[in-house]
PDB file of N, CA, C and O in Angstrom:
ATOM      1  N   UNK A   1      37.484 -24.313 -19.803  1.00  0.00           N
ATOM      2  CA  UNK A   1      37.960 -25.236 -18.805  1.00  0.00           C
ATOM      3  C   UNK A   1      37.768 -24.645 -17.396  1.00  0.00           C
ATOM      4  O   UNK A   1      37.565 -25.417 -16.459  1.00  0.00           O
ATOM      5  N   UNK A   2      37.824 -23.296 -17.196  1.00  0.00           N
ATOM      6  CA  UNK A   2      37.854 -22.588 -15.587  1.00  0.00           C
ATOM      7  C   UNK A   2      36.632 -22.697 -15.349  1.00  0.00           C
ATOM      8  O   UNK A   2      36.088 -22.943 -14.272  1.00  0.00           O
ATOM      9  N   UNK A   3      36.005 -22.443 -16.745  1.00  0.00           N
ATOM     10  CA  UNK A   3      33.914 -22.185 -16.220  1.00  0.00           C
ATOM     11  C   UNK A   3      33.640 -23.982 -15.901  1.00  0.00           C
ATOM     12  O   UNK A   3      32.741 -24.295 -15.121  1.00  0.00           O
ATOM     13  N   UNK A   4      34.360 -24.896 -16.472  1.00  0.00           N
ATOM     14  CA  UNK A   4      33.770 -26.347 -15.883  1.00  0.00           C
ATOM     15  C   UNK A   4      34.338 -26.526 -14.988  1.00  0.00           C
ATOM     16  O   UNK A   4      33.704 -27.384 -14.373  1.00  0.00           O
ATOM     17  N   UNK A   5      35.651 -26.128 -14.161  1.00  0.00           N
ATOM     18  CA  UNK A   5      36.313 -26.864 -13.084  1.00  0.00           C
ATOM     19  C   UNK A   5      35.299 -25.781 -11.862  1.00  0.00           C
ATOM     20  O   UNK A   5      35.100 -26.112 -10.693  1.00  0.00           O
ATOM     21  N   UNK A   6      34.856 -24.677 -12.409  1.00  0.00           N
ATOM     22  CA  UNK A   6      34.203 -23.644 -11.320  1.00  0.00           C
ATOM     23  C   UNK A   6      32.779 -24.048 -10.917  1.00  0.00           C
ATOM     24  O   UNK A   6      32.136 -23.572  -9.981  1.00  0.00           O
ATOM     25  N   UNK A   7      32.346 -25.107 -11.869  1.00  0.00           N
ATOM     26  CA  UNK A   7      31.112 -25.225 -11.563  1.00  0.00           C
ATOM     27  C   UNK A   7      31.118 -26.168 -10.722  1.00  0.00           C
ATOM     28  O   UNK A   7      30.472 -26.198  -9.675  1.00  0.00           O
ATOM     29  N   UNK A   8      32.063 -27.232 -11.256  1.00  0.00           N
ATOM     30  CA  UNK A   8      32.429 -28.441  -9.956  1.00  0.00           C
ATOM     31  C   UNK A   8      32.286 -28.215  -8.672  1.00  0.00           C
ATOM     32  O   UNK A   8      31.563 -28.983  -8.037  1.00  0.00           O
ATOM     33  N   UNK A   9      32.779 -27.388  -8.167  1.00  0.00           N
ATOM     34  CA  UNK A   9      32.867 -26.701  -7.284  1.00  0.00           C
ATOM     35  C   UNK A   9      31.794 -26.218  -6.485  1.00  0.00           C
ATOM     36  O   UNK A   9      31.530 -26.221  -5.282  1.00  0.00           O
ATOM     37  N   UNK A  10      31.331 -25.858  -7.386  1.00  0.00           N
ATOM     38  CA  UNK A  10      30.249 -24.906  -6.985  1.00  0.00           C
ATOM     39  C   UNK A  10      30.578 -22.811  -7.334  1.00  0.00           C
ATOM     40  O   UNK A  10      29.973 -21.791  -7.002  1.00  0.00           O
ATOM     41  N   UNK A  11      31.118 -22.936  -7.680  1.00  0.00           N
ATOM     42  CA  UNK A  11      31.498 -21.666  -8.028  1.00  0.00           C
ATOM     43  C   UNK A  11      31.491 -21.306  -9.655  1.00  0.00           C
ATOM     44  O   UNK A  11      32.499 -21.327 -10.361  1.00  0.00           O
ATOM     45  N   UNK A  12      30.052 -20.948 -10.136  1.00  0.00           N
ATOM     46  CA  UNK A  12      29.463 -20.560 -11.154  1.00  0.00           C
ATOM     47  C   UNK A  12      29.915 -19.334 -11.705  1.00  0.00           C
ATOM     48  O   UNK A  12      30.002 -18.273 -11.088  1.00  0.00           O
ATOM     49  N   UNK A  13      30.322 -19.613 -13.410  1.00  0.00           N
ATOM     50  CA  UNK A  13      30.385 -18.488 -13.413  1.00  0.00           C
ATOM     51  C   UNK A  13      32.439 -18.105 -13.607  1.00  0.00           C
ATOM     52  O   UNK A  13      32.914 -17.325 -14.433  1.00  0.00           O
ATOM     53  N   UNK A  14      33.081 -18.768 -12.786  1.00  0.00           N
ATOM     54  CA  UNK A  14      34.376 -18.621 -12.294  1.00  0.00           C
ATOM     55  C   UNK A  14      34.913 -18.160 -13.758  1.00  0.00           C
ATOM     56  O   UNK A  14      34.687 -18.984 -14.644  1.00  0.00           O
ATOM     57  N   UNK A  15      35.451 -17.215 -14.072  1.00  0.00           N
ATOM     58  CA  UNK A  15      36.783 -17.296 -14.896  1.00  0.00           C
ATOM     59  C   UNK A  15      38.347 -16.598 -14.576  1.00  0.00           C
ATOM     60  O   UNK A  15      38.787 -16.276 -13.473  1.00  0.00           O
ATOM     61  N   UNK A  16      38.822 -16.516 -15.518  1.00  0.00           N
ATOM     62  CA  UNK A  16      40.322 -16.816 -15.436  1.00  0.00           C
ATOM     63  C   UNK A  16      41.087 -15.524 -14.924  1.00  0.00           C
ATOM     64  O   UNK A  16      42.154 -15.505 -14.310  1.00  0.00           O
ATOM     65  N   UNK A  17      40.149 -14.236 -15.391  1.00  0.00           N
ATOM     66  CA  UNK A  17      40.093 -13.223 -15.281  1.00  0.00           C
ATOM     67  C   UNK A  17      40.088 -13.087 -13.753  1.00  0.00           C
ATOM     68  O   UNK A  17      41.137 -12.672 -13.260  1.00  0.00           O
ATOM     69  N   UNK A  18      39.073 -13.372 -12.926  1.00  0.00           N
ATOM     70  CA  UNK A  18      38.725 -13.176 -11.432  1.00  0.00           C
ATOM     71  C   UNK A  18      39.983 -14.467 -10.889  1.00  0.00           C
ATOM     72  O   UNK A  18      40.311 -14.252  -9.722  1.00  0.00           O
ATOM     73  N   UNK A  19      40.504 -15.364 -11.339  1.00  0.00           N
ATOM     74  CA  UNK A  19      41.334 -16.002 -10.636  1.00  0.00           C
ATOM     75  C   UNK A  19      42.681 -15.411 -10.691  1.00  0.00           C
ATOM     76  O   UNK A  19      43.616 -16.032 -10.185  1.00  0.00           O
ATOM     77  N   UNK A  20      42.940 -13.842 -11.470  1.00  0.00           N
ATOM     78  CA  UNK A  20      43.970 -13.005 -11.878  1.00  0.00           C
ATOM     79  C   UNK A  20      43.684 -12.497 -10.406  1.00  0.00           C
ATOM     80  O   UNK A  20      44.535 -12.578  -9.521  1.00  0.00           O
ATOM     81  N   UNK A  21      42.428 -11.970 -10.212  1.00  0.00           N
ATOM     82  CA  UNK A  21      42.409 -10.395  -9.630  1.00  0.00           C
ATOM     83  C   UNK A  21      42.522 -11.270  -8.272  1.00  0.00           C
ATOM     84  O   UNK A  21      43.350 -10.760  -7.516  1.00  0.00           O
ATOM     85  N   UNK A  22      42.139 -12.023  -7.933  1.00  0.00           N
ATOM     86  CA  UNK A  22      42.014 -13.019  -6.457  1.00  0.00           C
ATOM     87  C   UNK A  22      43.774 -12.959  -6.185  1.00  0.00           C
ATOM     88  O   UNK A  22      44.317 -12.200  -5.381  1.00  0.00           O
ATOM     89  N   UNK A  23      44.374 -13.810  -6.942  1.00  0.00           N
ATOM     90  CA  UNK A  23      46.061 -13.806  -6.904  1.00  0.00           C
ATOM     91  C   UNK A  23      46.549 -11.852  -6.443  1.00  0.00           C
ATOM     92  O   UNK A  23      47.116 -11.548  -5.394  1.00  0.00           O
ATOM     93  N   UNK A  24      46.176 -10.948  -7.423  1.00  0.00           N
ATOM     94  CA  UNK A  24      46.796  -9.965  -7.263  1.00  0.00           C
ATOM     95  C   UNK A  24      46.541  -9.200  -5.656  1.00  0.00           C
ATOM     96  O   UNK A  24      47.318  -8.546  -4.960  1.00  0.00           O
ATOM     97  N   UNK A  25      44.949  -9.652  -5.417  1.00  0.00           N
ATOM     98  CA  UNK A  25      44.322  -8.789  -4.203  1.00  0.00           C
ATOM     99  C   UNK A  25      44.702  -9.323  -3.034  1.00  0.00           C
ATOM    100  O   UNK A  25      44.581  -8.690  -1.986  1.00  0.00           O
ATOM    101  N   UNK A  26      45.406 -11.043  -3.105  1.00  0.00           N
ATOM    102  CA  UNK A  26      46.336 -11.847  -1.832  1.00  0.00           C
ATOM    103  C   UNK A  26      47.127 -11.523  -1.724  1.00  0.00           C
ATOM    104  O   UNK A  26      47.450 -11.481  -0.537  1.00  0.00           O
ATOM    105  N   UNK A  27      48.133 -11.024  -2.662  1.00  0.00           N
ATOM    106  CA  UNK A  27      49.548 -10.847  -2.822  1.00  0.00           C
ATOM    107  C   UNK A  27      49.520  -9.217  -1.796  1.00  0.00           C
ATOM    108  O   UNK A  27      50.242  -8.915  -0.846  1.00  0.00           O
ATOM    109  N   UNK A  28      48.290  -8.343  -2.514  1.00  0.00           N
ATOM    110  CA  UNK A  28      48.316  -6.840  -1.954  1.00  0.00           C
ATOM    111  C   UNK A  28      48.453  -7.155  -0.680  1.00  0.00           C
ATOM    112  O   UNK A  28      49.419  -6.765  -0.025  1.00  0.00           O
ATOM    113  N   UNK A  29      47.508  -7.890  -0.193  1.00  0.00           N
ATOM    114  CA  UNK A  29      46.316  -8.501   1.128  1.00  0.00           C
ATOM    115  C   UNK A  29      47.966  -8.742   2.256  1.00  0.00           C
ATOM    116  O   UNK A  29      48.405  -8.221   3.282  1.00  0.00           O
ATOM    117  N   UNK A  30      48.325  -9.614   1.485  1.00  0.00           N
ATOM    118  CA  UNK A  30      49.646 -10.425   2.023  1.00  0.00           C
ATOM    119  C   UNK A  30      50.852  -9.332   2.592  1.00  0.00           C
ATOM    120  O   UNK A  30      51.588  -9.601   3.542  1.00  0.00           O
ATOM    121  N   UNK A  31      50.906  -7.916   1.735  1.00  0.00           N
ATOM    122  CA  UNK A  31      52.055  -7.491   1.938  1.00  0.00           C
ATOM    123  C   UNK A  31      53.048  -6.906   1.016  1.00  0.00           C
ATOM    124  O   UNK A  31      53.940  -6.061   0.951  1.00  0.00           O
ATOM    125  N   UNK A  32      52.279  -8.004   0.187  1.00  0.00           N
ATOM    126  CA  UNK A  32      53.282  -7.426  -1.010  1.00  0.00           C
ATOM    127  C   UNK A  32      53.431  -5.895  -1.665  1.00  0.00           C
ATOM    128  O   UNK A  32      52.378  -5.273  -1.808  1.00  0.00           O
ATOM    129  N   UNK A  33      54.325  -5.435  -1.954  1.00  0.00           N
ATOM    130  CA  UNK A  33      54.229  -4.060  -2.536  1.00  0.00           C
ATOM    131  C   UNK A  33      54.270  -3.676  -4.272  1.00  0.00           C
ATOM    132  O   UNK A  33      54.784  -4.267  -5.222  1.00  0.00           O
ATOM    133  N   UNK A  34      53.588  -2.588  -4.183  1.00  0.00           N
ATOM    134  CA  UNK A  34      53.354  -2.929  -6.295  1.00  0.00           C
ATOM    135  C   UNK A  34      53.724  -2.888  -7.069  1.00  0.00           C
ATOM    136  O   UNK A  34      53.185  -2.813  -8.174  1.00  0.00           O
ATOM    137  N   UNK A  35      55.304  -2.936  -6.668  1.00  0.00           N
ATOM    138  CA  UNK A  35      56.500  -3.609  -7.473  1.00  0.00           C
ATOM    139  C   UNK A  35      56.437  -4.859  -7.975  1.00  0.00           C
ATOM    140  O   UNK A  35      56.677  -5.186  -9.137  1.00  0.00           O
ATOM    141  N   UNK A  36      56.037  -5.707  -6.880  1.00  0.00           N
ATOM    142  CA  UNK A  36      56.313  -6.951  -6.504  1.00  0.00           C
ATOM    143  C   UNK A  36      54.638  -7.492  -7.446  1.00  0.00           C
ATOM    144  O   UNK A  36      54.566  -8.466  -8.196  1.00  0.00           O
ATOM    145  N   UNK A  37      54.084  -7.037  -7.285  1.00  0.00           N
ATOM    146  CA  UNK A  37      52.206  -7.530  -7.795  1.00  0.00           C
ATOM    147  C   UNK A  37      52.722  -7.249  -9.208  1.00  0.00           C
ATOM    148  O   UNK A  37      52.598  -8.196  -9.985  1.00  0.00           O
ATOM    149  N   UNK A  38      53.157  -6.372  -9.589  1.00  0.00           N
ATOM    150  CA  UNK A  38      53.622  -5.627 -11.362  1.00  0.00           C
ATOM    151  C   UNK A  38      54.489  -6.982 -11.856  1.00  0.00           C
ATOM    152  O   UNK A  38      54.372  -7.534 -12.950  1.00  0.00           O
ATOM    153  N   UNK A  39      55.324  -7.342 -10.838  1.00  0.00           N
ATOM    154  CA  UNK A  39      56.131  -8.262 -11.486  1.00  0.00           C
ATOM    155  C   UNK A  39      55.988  -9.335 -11.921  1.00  0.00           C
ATOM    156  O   UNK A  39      56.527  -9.780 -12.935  1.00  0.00           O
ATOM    157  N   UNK A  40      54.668 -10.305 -10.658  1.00  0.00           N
ATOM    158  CA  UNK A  40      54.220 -11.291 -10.392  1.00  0.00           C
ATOM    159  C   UNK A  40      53.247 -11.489 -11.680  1.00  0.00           C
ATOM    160  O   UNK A  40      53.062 -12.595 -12.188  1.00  0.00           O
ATOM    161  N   UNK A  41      52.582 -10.157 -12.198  1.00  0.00           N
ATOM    162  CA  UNK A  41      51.128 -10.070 -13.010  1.00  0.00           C
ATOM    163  C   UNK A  41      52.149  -9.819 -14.307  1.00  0.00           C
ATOM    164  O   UNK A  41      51.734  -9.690 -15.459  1.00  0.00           O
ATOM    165  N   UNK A  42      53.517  -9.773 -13.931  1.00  0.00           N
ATOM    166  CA  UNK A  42      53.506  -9.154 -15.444  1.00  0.00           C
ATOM    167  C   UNK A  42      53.260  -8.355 -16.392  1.00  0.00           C
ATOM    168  O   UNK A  42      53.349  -8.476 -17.613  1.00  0.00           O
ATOM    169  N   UNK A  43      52.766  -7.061 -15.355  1.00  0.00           N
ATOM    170  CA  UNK A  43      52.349  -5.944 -15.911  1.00  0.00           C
ATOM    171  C   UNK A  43      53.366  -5.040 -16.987  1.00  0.00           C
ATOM    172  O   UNK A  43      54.519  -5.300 -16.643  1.00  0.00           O
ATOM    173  N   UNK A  44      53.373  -4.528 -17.608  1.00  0.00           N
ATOM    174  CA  UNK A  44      54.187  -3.606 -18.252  1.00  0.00           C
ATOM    175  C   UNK A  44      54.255  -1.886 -17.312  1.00  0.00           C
ATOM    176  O   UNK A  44      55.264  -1.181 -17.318  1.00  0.00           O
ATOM    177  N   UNK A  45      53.301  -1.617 -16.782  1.00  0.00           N
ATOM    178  CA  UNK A  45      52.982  -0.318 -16.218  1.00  0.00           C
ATOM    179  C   UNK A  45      52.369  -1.031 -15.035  1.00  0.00           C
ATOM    180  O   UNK A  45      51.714  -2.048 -14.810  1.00  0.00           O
ATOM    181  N   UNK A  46      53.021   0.231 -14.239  1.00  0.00           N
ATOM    182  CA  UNK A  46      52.461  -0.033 -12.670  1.00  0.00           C
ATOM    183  C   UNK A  46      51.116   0.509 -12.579  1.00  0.00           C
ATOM    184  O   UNK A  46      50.424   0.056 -11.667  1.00  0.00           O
ATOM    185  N   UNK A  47      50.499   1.575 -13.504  1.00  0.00           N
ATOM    186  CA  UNK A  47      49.236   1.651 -13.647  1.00  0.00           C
ATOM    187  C   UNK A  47      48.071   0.784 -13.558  1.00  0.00           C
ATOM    188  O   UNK A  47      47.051   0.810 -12.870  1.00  0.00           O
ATOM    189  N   UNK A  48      48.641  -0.187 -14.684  1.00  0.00           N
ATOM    190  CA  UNK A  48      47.297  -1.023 -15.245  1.00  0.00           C
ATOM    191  C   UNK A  48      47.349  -2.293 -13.178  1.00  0.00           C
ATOM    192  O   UNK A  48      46.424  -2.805 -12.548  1.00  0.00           O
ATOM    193  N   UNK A  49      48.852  -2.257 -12.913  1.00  0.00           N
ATOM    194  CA  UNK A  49      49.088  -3.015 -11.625  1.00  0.00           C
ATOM    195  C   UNK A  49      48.260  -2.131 -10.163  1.00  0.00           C
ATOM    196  O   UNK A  49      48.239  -2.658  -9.051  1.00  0.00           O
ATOM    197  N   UNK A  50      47.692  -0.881 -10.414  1.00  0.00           N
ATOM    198  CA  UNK A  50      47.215  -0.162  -9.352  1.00  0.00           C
ATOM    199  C   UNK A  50      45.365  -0.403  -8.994  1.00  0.00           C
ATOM    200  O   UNK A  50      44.530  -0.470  -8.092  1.00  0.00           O
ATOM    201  N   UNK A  51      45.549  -0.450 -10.322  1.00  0.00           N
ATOM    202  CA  UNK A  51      43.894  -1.338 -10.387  1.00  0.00           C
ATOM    203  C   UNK A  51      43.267  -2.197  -9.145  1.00  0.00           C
ATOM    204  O   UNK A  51      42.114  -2.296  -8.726  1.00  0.00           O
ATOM    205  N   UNK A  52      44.447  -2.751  -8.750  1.00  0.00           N
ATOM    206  CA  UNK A  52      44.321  -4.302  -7.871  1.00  0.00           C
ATOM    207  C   UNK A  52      44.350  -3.414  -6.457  1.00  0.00           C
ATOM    208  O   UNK A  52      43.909  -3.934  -5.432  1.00  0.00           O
ATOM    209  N   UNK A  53      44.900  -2.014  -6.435  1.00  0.00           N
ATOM    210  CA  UNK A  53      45.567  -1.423  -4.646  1.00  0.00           C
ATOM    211  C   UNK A  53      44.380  -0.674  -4.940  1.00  0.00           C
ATOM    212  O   UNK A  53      44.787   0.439  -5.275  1.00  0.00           O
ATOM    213  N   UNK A  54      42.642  -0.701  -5.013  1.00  0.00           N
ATOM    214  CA  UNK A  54      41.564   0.031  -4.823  1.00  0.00           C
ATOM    215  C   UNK A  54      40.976  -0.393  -3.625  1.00  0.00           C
ATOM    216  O   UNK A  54      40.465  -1.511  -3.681  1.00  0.00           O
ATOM    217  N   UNK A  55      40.907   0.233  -2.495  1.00  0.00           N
ATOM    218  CA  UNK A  55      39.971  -0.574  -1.414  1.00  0.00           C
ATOM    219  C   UNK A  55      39.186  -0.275  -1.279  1.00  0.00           C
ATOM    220  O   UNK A  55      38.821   0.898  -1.195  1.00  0.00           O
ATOM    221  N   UNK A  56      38.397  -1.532  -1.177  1.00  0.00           N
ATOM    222  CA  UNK A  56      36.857  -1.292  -0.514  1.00  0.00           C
ATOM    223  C   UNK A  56      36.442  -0.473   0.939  1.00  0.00           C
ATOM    224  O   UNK A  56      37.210  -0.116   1.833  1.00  0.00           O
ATOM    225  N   UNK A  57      34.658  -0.268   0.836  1.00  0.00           N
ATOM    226  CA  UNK A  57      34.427   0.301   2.046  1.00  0.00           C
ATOM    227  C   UNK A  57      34.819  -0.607   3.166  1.00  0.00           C
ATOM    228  O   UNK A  57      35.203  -0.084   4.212  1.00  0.00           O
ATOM    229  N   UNK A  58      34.766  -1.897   3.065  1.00  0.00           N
ATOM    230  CA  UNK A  58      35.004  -2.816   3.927  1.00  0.00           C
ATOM    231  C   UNK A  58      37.075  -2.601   4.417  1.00  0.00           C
ATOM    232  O   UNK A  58      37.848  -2.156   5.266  1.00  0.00           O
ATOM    233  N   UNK A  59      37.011  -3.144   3.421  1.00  0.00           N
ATOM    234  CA  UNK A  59      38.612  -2.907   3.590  1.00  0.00           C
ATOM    235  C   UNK A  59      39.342  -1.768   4.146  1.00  0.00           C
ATOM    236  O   UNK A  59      40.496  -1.829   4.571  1.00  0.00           O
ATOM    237  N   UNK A  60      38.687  -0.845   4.123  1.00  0.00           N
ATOM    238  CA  UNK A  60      39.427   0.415   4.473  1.00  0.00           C
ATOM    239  C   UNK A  60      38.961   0.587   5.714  1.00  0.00           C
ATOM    240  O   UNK A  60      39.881   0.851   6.489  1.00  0.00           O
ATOM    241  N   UNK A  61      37.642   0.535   6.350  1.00  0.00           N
ATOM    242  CA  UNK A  61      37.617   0.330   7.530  1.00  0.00           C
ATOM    243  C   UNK A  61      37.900  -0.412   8.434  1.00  0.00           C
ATOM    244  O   UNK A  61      37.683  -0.100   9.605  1.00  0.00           O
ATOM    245  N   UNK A  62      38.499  -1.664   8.044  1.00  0.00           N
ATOM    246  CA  UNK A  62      39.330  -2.687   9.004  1.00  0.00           C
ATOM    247  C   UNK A  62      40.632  -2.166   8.594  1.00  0.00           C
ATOM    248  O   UNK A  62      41.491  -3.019   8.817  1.00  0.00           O
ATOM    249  N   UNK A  63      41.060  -1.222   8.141  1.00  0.00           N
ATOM    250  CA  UNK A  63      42.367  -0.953   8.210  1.00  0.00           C
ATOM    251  C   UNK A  63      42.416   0.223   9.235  1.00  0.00           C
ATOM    252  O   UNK A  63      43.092   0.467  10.235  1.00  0.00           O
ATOM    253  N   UNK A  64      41.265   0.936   8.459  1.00  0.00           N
ATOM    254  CA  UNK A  64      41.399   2.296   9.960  1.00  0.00           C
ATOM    255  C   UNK A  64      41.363   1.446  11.517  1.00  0.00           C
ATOM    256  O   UNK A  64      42.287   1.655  12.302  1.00  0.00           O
ATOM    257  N   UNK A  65      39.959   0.246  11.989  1.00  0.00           N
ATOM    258  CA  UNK A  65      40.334  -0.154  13.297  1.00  0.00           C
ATOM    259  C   UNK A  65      41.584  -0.813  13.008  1.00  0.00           C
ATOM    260  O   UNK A  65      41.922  -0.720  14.188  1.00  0.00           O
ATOM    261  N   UNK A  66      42.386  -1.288  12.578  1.00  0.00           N
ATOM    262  CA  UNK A  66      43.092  -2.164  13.090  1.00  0.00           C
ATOM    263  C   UNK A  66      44.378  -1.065  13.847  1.00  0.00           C
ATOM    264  O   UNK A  66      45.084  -1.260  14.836  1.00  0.00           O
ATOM    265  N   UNK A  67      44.319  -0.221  13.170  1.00  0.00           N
ATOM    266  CA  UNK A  67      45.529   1.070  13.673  1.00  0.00           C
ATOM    267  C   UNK A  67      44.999   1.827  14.764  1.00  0.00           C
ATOM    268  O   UNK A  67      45.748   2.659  15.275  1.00  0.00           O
ATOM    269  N   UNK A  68      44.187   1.728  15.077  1.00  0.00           N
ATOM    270  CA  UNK A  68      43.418   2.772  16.202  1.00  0.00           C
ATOM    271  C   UNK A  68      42.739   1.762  17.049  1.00  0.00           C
ATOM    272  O   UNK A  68      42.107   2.222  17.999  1.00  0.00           O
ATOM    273  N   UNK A  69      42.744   0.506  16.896  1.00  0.00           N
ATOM    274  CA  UNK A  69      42.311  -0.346  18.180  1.00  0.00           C
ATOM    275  C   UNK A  69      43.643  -0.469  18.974  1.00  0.00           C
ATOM    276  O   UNK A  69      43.671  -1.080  20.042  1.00  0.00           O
TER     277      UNK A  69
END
């Protein structure tokens, strides 16, 4: 059902899995802390919940300017 509503769209390919990690990486994105992502995901271990707090090269360098601009 995600791979036909994704294609509608235009977004090939889509599953349910990447509409997990999208939710968890807004919530990070947003503020939230990984208490709060563990709880939301339902994680059992804050481990398998740390997965989601990996940043990119991108990401990490708009975090360094944003503190030093």
């Amino acid at each position: 059902m995600v791979l036909a509503v994704g294609a509608g769209v235009g977004l090939p390919g889509l599953r349910p899995h990447r509409l997990r990690h999208t939710y968890a990486t807004r919530l990070r994105q947003g503020g939230a802390d990984p208490a709060q992502v563990q709880a939301l995901l339902g994680h059992a271990s804050l481990d398998t919940t740390a997965r989601y707090f990996r940043a990119g090269a991108a990401e990490q360098a708009a975090v360094v300017e944003r503190i030093f601009d």
